[in-house]
N, C-alpha and C positions, 0 to 999 in steps of 0.2 A: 727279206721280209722277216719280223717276228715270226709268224707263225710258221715257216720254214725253218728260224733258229732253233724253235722249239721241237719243231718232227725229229730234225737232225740229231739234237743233242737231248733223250729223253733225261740222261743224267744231270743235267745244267736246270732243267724244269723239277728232277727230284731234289737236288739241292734244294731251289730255293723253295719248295713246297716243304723240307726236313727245317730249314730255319725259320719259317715260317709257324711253325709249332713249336720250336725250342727256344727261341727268343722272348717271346713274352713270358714264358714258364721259369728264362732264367732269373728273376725276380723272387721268384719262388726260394727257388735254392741257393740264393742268394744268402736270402735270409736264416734257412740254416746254416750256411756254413759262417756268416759273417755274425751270425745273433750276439753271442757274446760282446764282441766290441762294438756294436748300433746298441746295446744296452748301457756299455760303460758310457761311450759319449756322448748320448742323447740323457744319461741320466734315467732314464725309465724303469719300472717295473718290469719281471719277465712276462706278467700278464698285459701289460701294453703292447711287448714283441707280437701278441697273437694278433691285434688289432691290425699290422702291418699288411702280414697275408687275408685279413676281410675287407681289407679296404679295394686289395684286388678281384681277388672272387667273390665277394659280393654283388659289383656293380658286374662282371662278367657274367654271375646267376642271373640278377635282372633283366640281364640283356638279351641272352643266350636265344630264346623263346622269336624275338625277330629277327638275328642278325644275317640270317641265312637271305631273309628279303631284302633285306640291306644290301648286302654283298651281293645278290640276285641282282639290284638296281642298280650299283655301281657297275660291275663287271669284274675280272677277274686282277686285270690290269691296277686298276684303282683302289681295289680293296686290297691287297697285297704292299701297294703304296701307302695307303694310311696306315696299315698293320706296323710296317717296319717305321713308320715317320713318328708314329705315336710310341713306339718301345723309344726310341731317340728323346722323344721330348720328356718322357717320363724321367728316363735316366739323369737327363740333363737338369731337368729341376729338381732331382734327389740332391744334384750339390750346391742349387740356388736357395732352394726353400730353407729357411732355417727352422731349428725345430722338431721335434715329435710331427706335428701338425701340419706340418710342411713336407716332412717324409709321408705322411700319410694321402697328402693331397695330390703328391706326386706318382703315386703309385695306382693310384685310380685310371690315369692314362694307361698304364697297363690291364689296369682288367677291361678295358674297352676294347684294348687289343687283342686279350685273351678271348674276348667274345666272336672275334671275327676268325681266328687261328681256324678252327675246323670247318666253317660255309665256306670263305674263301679257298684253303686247299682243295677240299670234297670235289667243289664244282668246278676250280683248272685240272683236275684229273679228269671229271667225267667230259667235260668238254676238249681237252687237248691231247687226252692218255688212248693209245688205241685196246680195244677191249679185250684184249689176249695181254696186255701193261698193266692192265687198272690194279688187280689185286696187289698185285707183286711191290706196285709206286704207292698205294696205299699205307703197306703193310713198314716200308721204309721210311714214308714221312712220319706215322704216327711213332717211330723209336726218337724224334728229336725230341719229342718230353725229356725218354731217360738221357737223351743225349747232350741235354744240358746240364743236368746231372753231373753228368761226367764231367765235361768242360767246365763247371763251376767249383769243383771239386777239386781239380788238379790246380785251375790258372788261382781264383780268385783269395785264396790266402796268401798266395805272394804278390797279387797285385796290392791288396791292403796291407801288407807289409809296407809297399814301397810309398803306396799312395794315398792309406788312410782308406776308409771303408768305400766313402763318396768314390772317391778318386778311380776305385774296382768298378762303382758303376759306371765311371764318365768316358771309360778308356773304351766303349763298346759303342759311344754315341757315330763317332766319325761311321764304322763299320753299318750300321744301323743306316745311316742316309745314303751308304754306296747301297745298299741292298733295296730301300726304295726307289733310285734311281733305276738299278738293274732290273726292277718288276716293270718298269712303264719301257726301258729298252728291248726285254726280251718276251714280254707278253704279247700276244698276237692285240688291235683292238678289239674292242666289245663289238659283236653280228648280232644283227635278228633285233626283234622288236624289243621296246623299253618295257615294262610295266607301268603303266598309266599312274597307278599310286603303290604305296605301301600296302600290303596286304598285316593287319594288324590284329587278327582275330586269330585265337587258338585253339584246335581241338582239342576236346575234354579228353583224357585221358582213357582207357579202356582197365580194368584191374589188373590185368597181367603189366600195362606200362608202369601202374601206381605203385605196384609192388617193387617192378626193376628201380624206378625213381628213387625208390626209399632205399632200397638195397643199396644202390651207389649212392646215395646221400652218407651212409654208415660206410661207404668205402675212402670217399671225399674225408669224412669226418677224420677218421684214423688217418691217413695217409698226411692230411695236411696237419693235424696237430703232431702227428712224428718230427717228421721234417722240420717242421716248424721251431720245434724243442730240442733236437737232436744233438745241436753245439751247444745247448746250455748246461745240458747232462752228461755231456762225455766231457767239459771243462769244469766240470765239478766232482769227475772221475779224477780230475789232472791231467787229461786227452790236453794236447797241444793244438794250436791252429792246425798245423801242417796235417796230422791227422785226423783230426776233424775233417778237413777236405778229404783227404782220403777214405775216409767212412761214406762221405755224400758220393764222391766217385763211384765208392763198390755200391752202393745201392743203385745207381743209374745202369752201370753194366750187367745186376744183375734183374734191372728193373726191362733193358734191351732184348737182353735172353730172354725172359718171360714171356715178352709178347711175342718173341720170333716163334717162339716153341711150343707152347700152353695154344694160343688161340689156335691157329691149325689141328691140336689133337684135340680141342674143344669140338671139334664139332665133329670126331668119333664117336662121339656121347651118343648116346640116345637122345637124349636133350643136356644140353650146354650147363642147364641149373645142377646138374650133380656135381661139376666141376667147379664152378661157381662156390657153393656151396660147399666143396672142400678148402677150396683156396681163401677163405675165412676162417678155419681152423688153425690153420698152421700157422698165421700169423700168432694167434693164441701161446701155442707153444714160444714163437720167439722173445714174445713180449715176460712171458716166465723168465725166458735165459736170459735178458737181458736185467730182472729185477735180482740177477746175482753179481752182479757185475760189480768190482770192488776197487778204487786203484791199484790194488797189487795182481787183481786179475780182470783184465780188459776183455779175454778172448771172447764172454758170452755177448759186449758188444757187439764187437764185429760179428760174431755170428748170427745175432738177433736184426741186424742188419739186413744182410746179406740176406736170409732166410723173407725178410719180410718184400723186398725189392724181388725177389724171385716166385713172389706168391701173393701177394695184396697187390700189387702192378699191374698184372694180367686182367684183373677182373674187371677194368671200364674198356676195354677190347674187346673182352669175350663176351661182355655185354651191348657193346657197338655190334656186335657179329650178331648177336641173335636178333636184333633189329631188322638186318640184313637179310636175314635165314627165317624168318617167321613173319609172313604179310597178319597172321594176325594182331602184330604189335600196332602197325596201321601204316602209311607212308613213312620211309625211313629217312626223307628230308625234316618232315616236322618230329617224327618221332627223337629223328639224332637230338635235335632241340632241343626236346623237352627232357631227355635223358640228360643231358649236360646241365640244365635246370636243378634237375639232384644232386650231379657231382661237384657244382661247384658249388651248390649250396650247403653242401658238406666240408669244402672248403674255407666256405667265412664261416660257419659256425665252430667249427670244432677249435682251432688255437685258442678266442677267445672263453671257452668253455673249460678248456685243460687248464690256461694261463689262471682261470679261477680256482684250479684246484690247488697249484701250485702255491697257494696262499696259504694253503692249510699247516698247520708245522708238521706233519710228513710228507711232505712237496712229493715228489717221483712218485715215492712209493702208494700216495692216495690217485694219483694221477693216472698211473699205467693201468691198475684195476679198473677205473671208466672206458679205457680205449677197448678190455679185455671185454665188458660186459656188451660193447656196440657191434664186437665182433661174433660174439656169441648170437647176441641177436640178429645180424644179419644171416647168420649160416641159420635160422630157424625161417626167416625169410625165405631164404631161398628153399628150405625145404614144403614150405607154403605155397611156393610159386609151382616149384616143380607138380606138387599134387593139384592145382590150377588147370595146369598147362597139361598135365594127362587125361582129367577127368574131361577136360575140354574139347580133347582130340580124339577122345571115345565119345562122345555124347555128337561130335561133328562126323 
């Protein structure tokens, strides 16, 4: 029986709950590491590259808010199936579609899938995971963000070496439709009652959620125009493909670290928002080190990097967490929702908003000072939140 395969082997159900988060994300990091030459051979602006990643987290913003009832009505089995069948198709029309407009169309089947990555997992762990496993399979699935990262970092410059940029996406499709298959083989089926319909109303937000919202919209925003830009300024340093991947790599392992390490001593805090709130600073600092960086001295890259993977990373976990740790945010099913509602809509806005600055004739250098000031402001945020959330807790 499925659902015996799955008691047996918890690590067979963490796998596919870990690719199930880093697969649609690898699109992501794709496009840093490959940005450069998707510029050269598409012909585009670098302000166009940004449109790439809003065409995925935009429609994944939109969606985020229902897909938990979605994947609620499909079941575990099913949703997991379309998640990996839709990474497959997207990929697969990246080398049919011709085109800017055709890359762009194609990539939309990914943030569909992005939408479904965290209700789909959430609910085969709460439903298959026993509850002395849950934190532990939790805390593992959500590293396959950075751990596409990783694997995009190492493999995908020399797959586009060999195979042209397309070619780096196509070689994942085969992989993609065994991993669909393997979700309808080793899922147990759907138990229990259907939902009669879609449940498509939202709760209003309460001020302490609006505030986290914004906070990680300002987290989405930097993280994805980083990324985003990251091969186009360290090949304008004279960084080579090869290292360029190697940059995307170390920010994924040191983006793995972060949440191994940070969320658990997050919630030493007294409240989580002090940590939060520092962990927006520091990125500040790197984004300095890296506006020295020269081709005859690379090192403030890499360590602007590394710095920002082991400190901007952490903070949509440690923000997942206080969701979890605080009923006043409100249910942490719709709450998770609405919190991803922020993050990825920091996602499609931010590339295209940098890729404008990038216009300007001090491209970088007018550029990195925006990311500077959204970090600034969210570390004021959070000190907002946090005097919120005290005065809250005194007055209750």
């Amino acid at each position: 029986m499925a659902s015996t395969t799955t008691s047996r082997s918890p690590w067979v159900l963490a796998g596919l709950m870990t690719l199930a988060m880093g697969m649609p994300m690898m699109v992501f990091y794709a496009i840093g590491v490959l940005g450069p030459q998707i510029i050269q051979d598409l012909g585009i602006s670098r302000e166009q590259l940004g449109w790439l990643t809003t065409s995925t987290f935009g429609l994944a913003a939109l969606l985020s808010p229902w897909a938990g009832a979605l994947v609620q009505r499909m079941g575990n089995r099913h949703g997991l199936f379309l998640l990996f069948l839709l990474v497959a198709m997207s990929f697969s029309l990246i080398a049919v579609l011709p085109g800017f407009w055709g890359v762009l169309t194609a990539l939309l089947l990914c943030g569909l899938a992005q939408s479904l990555a965290n209700p789909v997992t959430n609910q085969a762990i709460a439903q298959l995971v026993p509850a002395e496993r849950k934190a532990g399979l939790v805390g593992i699935k959500q590293s396959g963000v950075q751990a596409s990262a990783l694997l995009a970092g190492l493999v995908l410059p020399a797959l586009a070496y060999k195979l042209g940029w397309q070619g780096a996406f196509v070689v994942w499709v085969p992989a993609m439709l065994c991993l669909s298959y393997f979700a309808l083989l080793v899922l147990p089926k759907k138990g229990g009652a259907t939902p009669s319909r879609m449940a498509w109303r939202l709760p209003w937000p309460g001020r302490q959620l609006w505030l986290l919202m914004v906070i990680q919209l300002c987290a989405g925003l930097v993280l994805s125009s980083f990324i985003t830009f990251l091969g186009v300024f360290a090949q304008q340093l004279g960084v080579s493909p090869y290292w360029i991947g190697m940059l995307v790599s170390g920010f994924g392992v040191m983006g793995i670290v972060s949440r191994v390490l940070l969320t658990p001593i997050a919630t030493r805090f007294g409240d989580e928002t002090l940590l939060l709130g520092i962990l927006f600073v520091i990125p500040i600092v790197a984004l300095l080190l890296m506006m020295l960086a020269a081709p005859e001295r690379l090192w403030p890259l890499g360590a602007g990097v590394l710095l920002i993977g082991l400190t901007l990373v952490a903070t949509n976990a440690i923000a997942m967490s206080m969701l979890l740790r605080d009923s006043r945010f409100g249910a942490p099913a719709r709450t998770a929702g609405l919190l991803s509602v922020g993050f990825f809509g920091g996602f499609a806005f931010g590339p295209p908003l940098f890729g404008l600055l990038l216009r300007s004739p001090d491209g970088f250098s007018a550029a990195w000072p925006f990311l500077m000031g959204i970090l600034v402001g969210a570390s004021l945020l959070c000190l907002v939140l946090y005097q919120i959330r005290r005065s809250d807790k005194e007055s209750g």
